[in-house]
MDAnalysis code that builds the backbone (N, CA, C; Angstrom):
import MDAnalysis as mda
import numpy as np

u = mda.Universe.empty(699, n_residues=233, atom_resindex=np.repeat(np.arange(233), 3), trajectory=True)
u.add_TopologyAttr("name", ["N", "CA", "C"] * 233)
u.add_TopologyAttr("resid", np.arange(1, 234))
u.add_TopologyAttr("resname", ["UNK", "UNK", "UNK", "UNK", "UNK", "UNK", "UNK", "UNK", "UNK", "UNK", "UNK", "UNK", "UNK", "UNK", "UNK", "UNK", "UNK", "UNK", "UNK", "UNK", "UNK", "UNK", "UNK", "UNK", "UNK", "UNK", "UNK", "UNK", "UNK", "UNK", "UNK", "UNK", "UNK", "UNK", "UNK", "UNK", "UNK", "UNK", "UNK", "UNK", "UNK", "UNK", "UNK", "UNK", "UNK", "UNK", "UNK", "UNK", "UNK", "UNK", "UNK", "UNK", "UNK", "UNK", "UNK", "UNK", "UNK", "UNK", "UNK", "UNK", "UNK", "UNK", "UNK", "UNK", "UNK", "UNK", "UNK", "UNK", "UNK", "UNK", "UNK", "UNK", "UNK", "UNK", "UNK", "UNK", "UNK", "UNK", "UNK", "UNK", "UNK", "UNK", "UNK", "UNK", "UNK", "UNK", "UNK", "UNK", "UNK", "UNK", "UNK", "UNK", "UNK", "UNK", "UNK", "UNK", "UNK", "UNK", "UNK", "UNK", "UNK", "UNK", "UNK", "UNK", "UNK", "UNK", "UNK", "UNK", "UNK", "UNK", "UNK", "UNK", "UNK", "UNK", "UNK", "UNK", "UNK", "UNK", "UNK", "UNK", "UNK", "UNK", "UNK", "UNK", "UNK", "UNK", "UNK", "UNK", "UNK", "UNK", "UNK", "UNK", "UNK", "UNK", "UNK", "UNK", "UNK", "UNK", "UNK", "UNK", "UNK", "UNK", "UNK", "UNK", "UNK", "UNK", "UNK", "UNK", "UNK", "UNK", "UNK", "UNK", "UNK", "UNK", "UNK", "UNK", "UNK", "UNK", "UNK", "UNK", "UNK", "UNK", "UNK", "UNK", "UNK", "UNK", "UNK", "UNK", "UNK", "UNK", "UNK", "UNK", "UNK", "UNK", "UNK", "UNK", "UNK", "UNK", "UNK", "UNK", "UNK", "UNK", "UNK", "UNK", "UNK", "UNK", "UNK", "UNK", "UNK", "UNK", "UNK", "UNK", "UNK", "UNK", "UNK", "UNK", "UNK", "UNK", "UNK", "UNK", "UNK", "UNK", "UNK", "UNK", "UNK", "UNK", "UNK", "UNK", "UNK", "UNK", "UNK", "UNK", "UNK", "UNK", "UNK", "UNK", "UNK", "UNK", "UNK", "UNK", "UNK", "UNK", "UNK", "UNK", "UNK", "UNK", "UNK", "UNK", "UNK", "UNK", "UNK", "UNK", "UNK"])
u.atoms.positions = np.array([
    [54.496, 101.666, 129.673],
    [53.089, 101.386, 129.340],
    [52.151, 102.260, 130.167],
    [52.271, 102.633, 131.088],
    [51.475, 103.077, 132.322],
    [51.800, 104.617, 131.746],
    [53.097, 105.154, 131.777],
    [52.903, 106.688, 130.846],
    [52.383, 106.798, 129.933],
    [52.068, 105.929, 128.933],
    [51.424, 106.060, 127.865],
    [50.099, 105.886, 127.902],
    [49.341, 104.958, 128.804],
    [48.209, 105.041, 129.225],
    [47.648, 106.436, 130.044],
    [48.634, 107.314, 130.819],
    [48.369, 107.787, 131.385],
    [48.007, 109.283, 130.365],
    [49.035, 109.426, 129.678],
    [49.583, 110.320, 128.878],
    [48.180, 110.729, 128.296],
    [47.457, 109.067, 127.659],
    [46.319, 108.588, 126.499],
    [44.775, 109.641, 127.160],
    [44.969, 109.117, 128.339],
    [43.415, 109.785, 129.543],
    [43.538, 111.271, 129.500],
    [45.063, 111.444, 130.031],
    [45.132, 112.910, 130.126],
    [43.883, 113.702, 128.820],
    [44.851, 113.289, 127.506],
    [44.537, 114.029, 126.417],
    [42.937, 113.717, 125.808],
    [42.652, 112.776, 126.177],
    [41.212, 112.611, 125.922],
    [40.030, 113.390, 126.807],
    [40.634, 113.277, 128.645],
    [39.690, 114.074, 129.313],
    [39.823, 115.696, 128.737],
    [41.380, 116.000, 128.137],
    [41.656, 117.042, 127.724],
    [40.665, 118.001, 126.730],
    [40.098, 116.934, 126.060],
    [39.188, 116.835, 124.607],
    [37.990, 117.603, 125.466],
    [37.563, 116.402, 125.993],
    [36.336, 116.178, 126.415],
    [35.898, 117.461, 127.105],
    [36.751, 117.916, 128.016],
    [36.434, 119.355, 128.634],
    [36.334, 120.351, 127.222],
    [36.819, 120.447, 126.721],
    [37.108, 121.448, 125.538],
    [35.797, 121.669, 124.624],
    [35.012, 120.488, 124.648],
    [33.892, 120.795, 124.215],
    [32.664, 120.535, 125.058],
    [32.504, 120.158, 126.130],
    [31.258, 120.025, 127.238],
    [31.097, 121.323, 127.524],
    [29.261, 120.875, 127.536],
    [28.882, 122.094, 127.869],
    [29.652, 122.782, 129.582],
    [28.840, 123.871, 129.576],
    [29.297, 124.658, 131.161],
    [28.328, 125.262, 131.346],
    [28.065, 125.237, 132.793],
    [26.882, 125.353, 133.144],
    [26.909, 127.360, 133.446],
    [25.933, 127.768, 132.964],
    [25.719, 129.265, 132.831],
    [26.661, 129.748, 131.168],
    [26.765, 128.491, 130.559],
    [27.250, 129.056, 129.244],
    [25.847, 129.637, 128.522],
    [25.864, 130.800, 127.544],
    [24.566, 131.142, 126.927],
    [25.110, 130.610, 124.992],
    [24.344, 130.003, 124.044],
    [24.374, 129.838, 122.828],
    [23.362, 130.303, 121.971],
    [24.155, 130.560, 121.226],
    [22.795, 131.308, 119.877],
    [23.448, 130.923, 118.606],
    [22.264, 130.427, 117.652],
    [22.336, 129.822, 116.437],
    [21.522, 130.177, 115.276],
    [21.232, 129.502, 114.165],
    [19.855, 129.495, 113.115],
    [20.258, 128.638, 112.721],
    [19.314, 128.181, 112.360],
    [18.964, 126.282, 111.063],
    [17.768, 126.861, 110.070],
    [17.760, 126.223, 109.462],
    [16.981, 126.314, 108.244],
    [16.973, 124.838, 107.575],
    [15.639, 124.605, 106.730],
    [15.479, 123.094, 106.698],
    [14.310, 122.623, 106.043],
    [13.704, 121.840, 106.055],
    [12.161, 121.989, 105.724],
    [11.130, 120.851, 106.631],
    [9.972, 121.684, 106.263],
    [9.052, 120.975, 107.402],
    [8.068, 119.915, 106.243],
    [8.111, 118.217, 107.130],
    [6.849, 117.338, 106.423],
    [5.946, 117.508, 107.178],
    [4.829, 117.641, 106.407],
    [3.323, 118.308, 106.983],
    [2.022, 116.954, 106.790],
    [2.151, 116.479, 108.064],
    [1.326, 115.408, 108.009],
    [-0.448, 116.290, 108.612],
    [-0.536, 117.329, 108.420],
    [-1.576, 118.286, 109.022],
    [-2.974, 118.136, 108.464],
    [-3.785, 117.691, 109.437],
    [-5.355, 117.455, 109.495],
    [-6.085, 118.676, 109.273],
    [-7.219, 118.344, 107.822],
    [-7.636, 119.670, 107.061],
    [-8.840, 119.950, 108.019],
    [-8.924, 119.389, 109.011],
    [-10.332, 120.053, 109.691],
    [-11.446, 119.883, 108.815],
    [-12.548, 120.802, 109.128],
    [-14.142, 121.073, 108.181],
    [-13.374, 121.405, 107.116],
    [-12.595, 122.148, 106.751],
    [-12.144, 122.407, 105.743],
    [-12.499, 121.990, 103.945],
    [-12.212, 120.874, 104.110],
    [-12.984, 120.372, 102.940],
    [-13.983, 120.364, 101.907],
    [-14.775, 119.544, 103.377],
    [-16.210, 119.538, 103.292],
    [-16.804, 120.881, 102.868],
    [-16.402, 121.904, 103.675],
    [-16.911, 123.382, 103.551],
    [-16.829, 123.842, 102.461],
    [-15.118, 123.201, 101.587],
    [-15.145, 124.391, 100.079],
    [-15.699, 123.369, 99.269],
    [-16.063, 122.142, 99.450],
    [-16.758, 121.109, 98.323],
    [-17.636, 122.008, 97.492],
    [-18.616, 123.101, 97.956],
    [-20.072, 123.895, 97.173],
    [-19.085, 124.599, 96.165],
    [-17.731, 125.186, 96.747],
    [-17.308, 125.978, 96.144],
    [-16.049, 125.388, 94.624],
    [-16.473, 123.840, 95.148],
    [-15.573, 123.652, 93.439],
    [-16.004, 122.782, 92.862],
    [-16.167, 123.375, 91.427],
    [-16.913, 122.740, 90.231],
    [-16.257, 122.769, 89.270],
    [-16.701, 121.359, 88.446],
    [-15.555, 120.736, 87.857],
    [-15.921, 121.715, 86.333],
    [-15.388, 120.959, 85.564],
    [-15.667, 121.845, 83.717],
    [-17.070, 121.857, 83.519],
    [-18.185, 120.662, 84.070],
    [-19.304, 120.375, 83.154],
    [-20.273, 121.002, 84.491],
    [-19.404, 121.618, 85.300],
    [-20.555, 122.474, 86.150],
    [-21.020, 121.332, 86.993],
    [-20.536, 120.232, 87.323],
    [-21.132, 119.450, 88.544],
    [-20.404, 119.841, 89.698],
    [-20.635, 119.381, 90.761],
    [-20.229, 119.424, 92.045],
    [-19.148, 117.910, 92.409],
    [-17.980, 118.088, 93.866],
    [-17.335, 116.925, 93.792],
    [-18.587, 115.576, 94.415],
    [-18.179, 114.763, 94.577],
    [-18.677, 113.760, 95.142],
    [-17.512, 113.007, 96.552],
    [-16.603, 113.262, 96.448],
    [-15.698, 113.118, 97.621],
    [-14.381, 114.056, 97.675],
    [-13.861, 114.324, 98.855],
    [-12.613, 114.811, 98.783],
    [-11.777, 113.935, 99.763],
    [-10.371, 114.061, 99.245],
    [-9.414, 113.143, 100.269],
    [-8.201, 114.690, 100.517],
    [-7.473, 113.963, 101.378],
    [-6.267, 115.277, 101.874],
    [-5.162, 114.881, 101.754],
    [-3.761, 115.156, 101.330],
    [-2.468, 114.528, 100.965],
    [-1.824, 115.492, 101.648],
    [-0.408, 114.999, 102.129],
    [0.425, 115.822, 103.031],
    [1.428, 117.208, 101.722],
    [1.900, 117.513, 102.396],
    [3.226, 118.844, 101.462],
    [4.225, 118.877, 102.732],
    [5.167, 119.551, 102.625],
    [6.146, 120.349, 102.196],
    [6.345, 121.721, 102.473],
    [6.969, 122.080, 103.575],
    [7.116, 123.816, 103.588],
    [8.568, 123.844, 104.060],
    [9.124, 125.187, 103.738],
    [10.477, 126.083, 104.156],
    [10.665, 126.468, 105.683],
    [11.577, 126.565, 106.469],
    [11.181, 126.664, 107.821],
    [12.917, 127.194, 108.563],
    [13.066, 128.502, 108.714],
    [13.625, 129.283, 109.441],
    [14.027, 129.673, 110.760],
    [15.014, 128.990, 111.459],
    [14.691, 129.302, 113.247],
    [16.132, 130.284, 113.750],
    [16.023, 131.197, 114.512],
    [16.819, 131.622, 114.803],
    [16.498, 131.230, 116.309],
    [17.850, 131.194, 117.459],
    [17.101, 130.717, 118.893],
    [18.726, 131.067, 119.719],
    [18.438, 130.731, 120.758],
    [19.287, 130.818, 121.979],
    [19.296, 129.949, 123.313],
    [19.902, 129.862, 123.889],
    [19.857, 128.797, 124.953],
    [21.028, 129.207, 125.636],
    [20.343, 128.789, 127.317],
    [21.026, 129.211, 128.530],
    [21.123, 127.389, 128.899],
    [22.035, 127.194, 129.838],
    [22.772, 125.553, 129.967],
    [22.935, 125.828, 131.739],
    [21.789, 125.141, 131.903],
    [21.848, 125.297, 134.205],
    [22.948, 124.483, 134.434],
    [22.873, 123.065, 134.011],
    [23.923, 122.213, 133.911],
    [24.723, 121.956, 132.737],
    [25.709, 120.925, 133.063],
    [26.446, 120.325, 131.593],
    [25.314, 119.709, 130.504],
    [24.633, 119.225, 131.517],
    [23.519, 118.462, 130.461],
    [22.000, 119.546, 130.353],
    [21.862, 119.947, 131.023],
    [20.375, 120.616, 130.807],
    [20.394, 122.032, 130.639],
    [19.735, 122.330, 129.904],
    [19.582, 124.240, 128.745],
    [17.966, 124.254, 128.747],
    [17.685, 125.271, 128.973],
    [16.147, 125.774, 128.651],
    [16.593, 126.658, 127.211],
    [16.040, 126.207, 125.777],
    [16.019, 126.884, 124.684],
    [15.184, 128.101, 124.392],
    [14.879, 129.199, 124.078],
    [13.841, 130.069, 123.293],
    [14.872, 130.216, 121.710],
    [13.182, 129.929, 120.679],
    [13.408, 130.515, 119.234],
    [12.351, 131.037, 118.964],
    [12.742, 131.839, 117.427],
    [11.401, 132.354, 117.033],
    [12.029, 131.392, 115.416],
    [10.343, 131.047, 114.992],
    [10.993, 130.059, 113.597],
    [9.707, 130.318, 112.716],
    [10.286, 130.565, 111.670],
    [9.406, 130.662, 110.500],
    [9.185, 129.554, 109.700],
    [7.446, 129.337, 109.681],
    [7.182, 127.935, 108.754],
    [6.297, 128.665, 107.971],
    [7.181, 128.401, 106.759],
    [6.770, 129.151, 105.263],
    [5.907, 127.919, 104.141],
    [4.816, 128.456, 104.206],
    [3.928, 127.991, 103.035],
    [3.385, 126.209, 103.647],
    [3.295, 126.496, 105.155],
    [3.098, 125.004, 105.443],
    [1.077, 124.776, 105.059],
    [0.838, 123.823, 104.790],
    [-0.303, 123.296, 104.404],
    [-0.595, 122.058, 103.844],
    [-1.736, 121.700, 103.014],
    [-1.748, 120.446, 102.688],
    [-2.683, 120.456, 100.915],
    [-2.350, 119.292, 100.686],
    [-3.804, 118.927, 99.201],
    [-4.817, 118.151, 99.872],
    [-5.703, 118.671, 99.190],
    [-7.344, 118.340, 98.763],
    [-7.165, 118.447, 97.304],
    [-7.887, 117.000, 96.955],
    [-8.184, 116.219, 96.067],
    [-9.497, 116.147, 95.840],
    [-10.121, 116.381, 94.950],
    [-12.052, 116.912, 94.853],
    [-11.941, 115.795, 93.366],
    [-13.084, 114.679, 93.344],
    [-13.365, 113.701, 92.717],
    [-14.558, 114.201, 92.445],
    [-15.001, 113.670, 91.232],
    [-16.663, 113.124, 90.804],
    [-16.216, 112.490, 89.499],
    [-17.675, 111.432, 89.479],
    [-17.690, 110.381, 88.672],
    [-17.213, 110.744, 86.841],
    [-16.616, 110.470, 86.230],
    [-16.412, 111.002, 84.923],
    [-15.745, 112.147, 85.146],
    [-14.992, 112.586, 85.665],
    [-14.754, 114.117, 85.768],
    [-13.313, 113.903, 85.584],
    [-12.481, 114.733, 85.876],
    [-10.872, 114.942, 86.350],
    [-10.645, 115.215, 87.463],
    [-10.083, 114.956, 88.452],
    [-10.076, 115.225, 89.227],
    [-9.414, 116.548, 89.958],
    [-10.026, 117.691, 90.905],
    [-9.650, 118.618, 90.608],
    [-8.811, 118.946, 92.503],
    [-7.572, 119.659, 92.484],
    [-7.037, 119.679, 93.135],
    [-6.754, 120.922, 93.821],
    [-6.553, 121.215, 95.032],
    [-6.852, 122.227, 95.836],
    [-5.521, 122.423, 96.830],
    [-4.716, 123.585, 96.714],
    [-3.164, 123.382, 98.393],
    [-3.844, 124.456, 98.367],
    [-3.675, 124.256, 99.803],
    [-4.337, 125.096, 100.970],
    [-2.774, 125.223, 101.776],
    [-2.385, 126.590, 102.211],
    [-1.042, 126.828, 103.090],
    [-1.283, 128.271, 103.312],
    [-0.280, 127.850, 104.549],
    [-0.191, 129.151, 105.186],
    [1.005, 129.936, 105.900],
    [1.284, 130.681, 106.482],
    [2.750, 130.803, 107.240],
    [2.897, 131.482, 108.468],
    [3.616, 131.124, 109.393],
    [3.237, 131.026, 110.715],
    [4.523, 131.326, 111.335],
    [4.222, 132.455, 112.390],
    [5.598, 132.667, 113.513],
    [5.675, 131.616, 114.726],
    [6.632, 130.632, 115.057],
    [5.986, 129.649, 116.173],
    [6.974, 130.407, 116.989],
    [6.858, 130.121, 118.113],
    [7.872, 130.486, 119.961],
    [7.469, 129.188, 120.109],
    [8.515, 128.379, 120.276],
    [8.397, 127.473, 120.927],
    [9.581, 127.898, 122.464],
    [9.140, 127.040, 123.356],
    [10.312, 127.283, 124.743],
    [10.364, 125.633, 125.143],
    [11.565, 124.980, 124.900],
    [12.626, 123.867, 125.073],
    [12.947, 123.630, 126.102],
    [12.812, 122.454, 127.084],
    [13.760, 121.946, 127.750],
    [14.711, 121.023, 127.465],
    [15.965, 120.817, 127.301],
    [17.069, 120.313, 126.455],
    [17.607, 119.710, 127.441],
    [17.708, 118.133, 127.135],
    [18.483, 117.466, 127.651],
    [19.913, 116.965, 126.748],
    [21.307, 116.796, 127.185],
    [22.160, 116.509, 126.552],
    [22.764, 115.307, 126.906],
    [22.917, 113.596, 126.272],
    [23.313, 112.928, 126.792],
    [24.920, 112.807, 126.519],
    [26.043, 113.604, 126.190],
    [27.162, 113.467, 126.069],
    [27.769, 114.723, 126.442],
    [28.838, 114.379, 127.226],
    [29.996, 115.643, 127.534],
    [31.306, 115.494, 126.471],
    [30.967, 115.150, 125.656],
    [32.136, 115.108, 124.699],
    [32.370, 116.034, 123.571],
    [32.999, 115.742, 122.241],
    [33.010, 116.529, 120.975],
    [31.549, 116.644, 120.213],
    [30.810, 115.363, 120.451],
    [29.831, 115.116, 119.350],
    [28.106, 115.672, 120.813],
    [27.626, 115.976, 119.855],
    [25.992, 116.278, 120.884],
    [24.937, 115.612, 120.499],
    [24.526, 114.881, 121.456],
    [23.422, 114.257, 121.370],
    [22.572, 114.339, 122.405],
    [21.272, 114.760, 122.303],
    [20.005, 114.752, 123.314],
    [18.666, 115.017, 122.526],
    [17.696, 114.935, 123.432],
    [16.395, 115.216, 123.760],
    [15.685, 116.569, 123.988],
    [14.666, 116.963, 123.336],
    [13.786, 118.378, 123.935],
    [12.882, 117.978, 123.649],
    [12.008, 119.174, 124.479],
    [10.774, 119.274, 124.765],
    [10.028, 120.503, 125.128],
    [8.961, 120.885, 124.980],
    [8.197, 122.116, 125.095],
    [7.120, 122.639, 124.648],
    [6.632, 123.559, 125.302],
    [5.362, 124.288, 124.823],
    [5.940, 125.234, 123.634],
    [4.196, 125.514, 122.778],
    [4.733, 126.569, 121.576],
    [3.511, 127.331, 121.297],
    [3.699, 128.673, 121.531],
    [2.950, 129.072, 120.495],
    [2.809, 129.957, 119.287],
    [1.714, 129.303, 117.852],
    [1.994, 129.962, 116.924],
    [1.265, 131.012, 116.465],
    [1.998, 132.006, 115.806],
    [0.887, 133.248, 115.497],
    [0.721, 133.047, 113.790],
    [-0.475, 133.017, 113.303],
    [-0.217, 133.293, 111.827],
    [-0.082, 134.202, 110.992],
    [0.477, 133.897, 110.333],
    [0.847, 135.396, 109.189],
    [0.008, 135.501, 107.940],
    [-0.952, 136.356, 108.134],
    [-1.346, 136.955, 106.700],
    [-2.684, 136.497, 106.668],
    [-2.736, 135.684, 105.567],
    [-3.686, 135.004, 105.248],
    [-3.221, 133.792, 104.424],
    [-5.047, 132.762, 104.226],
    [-4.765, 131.331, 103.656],
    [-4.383, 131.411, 102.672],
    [-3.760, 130.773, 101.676],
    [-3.441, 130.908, 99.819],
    [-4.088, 129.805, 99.866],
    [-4.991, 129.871, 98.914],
    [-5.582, 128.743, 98.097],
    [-5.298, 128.861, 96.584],
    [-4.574, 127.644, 96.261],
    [-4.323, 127.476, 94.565],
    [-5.460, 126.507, 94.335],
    [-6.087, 126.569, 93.065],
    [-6.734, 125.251, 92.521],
    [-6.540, 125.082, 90.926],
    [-6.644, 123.649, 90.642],
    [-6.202, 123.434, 89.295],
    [-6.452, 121.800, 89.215],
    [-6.221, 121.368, 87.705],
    [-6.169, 119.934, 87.547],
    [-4.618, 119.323, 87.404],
    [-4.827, 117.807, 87.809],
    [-3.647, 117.004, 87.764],
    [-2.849, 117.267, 88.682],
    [-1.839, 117.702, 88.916],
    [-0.722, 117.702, 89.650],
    [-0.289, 118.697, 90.447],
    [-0.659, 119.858, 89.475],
    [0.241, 121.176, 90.042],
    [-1.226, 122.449, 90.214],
    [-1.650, 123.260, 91.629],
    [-2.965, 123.510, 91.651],
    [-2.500, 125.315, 91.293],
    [-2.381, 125.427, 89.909],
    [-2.297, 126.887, 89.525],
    [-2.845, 127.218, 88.976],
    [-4.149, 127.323, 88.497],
    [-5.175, 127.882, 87.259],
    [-6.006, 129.466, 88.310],
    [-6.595, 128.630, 90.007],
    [-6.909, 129.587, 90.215],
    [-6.374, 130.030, 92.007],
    [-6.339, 131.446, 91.697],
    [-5.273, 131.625, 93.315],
    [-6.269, 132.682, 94.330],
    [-6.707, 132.285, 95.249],
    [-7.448, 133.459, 96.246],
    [-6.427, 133.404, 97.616],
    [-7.210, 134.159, 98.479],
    [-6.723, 134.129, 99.594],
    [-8.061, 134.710, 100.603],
    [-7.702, 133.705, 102.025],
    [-8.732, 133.984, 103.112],
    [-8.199, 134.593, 104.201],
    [-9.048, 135.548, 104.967],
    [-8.856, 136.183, 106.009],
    [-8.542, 135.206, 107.368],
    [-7.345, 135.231, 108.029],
    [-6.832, 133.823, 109.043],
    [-7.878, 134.513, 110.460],
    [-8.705, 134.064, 110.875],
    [-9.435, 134.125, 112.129],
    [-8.885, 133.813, 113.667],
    [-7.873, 133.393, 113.236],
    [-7.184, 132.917, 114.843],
    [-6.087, 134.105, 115.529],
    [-6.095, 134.641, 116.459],
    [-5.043, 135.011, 116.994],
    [-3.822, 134.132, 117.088],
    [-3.614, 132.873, 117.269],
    [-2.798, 132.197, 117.990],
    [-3.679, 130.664, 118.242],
    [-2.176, 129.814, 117.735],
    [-2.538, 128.184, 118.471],
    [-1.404, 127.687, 118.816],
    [-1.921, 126.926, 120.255],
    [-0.976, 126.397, 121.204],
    [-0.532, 124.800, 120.991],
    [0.285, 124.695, 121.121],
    [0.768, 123.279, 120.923],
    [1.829, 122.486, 121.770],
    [2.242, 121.591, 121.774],
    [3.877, 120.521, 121.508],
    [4.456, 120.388, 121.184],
    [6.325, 121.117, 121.234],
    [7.114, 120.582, 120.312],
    [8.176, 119.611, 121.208],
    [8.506, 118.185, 120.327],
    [9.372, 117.243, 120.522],
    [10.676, 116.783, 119.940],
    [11.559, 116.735, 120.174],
    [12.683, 116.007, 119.223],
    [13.796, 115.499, 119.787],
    [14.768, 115.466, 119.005],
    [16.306, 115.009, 119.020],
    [17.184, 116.261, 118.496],
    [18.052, 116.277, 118.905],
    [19.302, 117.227, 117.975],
    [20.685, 116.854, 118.508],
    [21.354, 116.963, 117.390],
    [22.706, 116.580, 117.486],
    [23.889, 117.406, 116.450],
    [24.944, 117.782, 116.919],
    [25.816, 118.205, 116.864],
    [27.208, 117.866, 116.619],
    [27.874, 118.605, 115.799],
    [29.712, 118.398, 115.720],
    [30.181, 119.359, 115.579],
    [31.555, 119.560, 116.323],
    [32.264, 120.559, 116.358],
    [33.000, 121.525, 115.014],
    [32.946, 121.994, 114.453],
    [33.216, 122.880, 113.535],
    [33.716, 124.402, 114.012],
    [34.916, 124.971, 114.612],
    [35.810, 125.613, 115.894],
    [35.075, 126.915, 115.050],
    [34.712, 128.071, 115.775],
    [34.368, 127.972, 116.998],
    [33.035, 127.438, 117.374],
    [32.496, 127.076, 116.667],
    [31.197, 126.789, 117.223],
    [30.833, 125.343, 116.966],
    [29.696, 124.762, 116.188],
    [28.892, 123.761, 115.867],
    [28.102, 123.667, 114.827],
    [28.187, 122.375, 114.415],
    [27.303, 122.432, 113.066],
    [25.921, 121.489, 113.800],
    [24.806, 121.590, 113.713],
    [23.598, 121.374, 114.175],
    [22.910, 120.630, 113.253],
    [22.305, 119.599, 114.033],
    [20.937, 119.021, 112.978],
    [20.241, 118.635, 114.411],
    [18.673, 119.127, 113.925],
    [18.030, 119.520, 114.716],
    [16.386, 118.612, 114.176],
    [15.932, 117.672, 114.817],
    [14.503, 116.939, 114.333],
    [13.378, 117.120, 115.197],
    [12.210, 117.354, 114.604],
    [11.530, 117.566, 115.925],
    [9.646, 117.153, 115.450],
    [9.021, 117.353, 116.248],
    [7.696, 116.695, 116.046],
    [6.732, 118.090, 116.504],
    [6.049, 118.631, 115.665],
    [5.123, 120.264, 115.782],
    [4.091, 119.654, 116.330],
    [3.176, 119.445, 116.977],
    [1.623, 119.352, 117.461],
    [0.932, 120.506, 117.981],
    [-0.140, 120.551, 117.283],
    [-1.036, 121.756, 117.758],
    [-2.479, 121.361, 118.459],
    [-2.210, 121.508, 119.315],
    [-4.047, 121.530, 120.023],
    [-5.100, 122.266, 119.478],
    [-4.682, 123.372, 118.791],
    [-6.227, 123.886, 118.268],
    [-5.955, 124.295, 117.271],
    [-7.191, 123.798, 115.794],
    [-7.067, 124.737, 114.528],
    [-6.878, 125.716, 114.365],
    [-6.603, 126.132, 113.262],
    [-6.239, 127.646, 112.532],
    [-7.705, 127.790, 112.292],
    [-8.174, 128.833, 112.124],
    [-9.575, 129.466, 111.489],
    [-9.407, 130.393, 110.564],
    [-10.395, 130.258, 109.562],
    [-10.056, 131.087, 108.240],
    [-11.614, 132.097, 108.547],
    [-12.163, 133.026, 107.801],
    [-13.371, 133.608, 107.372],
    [-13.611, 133.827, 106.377],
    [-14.581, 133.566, 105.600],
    [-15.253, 133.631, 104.727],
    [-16.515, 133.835, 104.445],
    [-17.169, 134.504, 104.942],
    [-18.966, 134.808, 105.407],
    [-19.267, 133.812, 106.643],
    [-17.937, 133.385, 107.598],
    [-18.311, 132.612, 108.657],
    [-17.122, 132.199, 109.247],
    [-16.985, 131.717, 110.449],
    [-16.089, 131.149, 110.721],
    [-15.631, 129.671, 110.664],
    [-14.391, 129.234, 109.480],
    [-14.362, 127.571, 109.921],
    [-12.852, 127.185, 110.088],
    [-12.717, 126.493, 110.864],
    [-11.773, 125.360, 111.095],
    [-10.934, 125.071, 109.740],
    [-9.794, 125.693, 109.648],
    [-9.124, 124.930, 108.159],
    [-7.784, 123.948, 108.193],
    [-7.130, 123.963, 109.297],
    [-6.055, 123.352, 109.515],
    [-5.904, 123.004, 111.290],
    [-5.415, 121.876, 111.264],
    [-4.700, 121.509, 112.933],
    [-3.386, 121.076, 112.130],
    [-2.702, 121.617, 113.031],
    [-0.914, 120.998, 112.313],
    [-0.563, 119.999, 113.192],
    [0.364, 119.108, 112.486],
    [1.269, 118.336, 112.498],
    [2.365, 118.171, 111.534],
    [3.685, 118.533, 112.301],
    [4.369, 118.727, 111.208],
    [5.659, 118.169, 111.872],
    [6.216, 117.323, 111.300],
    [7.956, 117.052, 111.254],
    [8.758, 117.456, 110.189],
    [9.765, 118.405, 111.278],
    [10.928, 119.575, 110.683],
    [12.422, 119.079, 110.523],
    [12.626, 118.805, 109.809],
    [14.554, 118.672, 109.635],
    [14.873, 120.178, 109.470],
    [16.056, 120.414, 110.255],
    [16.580, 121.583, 109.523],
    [18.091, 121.714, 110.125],
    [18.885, 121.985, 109.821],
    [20.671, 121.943, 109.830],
    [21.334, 123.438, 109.898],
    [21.903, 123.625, 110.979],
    [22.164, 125.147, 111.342],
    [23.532, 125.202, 111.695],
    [23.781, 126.220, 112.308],
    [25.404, 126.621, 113.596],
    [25.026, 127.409, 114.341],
    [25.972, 126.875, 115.466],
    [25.838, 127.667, 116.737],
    [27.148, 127.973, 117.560],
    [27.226, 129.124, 118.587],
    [28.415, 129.113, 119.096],
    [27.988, 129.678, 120.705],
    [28.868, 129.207, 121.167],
    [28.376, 129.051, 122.398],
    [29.639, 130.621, 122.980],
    [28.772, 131.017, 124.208],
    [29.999, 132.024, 125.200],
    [29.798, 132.137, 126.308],
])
């Protein structure tokens, strides 16, 4: 009984080393996934209200804002001081993130507005890992900042889907700084790992668009799923 118990530990601590981290190990991965965009339209709104008129040539009388949906790309790397703790760097692409505006007036149809945009973020991670075993589970945290790409797309249209008319605005911001938060967890798939990765985007300062002025069109908030691999050396 006692060899077989003994035999049992051996092969399990056996495991267990085989996949814990090591401290000065370096890893590099990508996930891909998509981001929910709970993101506050700023002045935004209010500002293009002059600019949309319904069929009979009136103006709205209110607008409301509904969340979307964007594509989101990370390639990244990570250095591991300890078994449990890694400082991460990525660079991650959030494609077409934005939101709806909804433009009402009385008798009218109601006419609908996505506003998106796409953005290089750096975020930099501190990674905590609560298991030395096969499976990964922990905590991060970090500063980010995002650069935007291009310019705003604005679709507008009725009912559901906003395609009748398509512009685009000049993005005014160099750069906005933010918070990123999450969880990620892991399973072994030899040689490396299969990844799922959750996390919480916060930005401290709007995006700015121009248009004969400068305004405020987006502050993000965004929660990202996205499912990758990684291999560690």
């Amino acid at each position: 009984m006692k060899k077989t118990l003994l035999i049992t530990l051996v092969f399990v601590m056996s495991a267990t080393g085989l996949h814990a981290y090591q401290a000065g190990q370096f890893t590099v991965g990508a996930r891909a996934g998509l981001g929910f965009g709970f993101n506050d339209p700023a002045d935004f709104g209010q500002w293009l209200s002059p600019n949309v008129v319904f069929s009979d040539g009136s103006l709205p009388a209110s607008v409301s804002d509904g969340n979307s949906s964007n594509f989101t790309f990370a390639l990244y790397g990570n250095y591991a001081f300890t078994d449990n703790i890694s400082l991460q760097w990525e660079i991650s692409f959030l494609i077409a993130q934005g939101y709806d505006l909804r433009f009402s007036a009385p008798n009218q149809r109601s006419r609908l507005v996505d506003v998106n945009y796409t953005s290089l973020d750096i975020p930099i991670l501190f990674r905590y890992r609560f298991t030395n075993f096969a499976a990964i589970l922990g905590l991060q945290m970090g500063p980010h900042v995002s650069i935007p790409w291009r310019r705003v797309n604005i679709h507008e249209g009725y009912g559901y889907f906003a395609t009748e008319i398509q512009e685009e605005l000049s993005i005014d911001s160099a750069a906005t700084f933010g918070f990123t938060a999450g969880a990620f967890a892991g399973f072994p798939i030899r040689p490396g790992n299969i990844v799922v990765d959750m996390r919480f985007i916060f930005d401290f300062n709007a995006v700015s668009a121009y248009e004969g002025g400068s305004v405020d069109f987006m502050r993000r908030r965004v929660f990202a799923v996205t499912v990758g691999y990684e291999r560690s050396f």
